[in-house]
Steps between C-alpha positions, in 0.01 A plus 500: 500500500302658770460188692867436501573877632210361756708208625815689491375739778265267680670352792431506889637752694640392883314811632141642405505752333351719761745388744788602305274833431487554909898446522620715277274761584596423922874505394485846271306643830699379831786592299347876406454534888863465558567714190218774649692507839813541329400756262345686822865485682645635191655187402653386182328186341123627571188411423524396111824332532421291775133413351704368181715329725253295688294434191789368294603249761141394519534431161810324507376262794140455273733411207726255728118303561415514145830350412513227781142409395555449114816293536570435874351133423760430248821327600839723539310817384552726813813459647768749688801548407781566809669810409854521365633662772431197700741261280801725485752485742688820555831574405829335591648844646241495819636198601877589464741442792621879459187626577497732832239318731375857591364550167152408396377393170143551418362296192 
């Protein structure tokens, strides 16, 4: 059972460990010195929040590299998707002849 568990969680990582170690660490830090300066000019969002903020989007990008390197080799496994704004054409009332050409219609 043990060696089972061991295969489970034995896999290569895209980035050393101590490189991943040195960017999380760099992004919690650069991001604390904009949260310091912030905090000093009696901002909201100081030192904590930014700190978070930094280190969750390392995350997020170190997750993103994981991801791509476990099953970017696979056919059709990453793929975007166009957003559904993008397919919809607006509404037949902009286009109407009885519309005053001064008017502007923001979508």
């Amino acid at each position: 059972m043990l060696d089972t568990l061991a295969k489970e969680f034995s896999h290569e990582a895209p980035v050393a460990l101590e490189v991943l170690l040195v960017r999380l660490i760099g992004a919690a830090l650069l991001c604390g010195l904009i949260g310091l300066e912030r905090e000093l000019s009696n901002n909201s969002a100081g030192l904590r929040t930014n700190m978070l903020i930094g280190l969750a989007a390392a995350v997020f990008t170190l997750v993103g590299l994981q991801v791509m390197h476990e099953f970017g080799n696979q056919p059709d496994t990453v793929r975007s998707i166009p957003s559904a704004s993008s397919r919809r054409s607006p509404p037949a009332s902009h286009f109407s002849p009885q519309a005053s050409s001064s008017r502007c219609v923001v979508m």
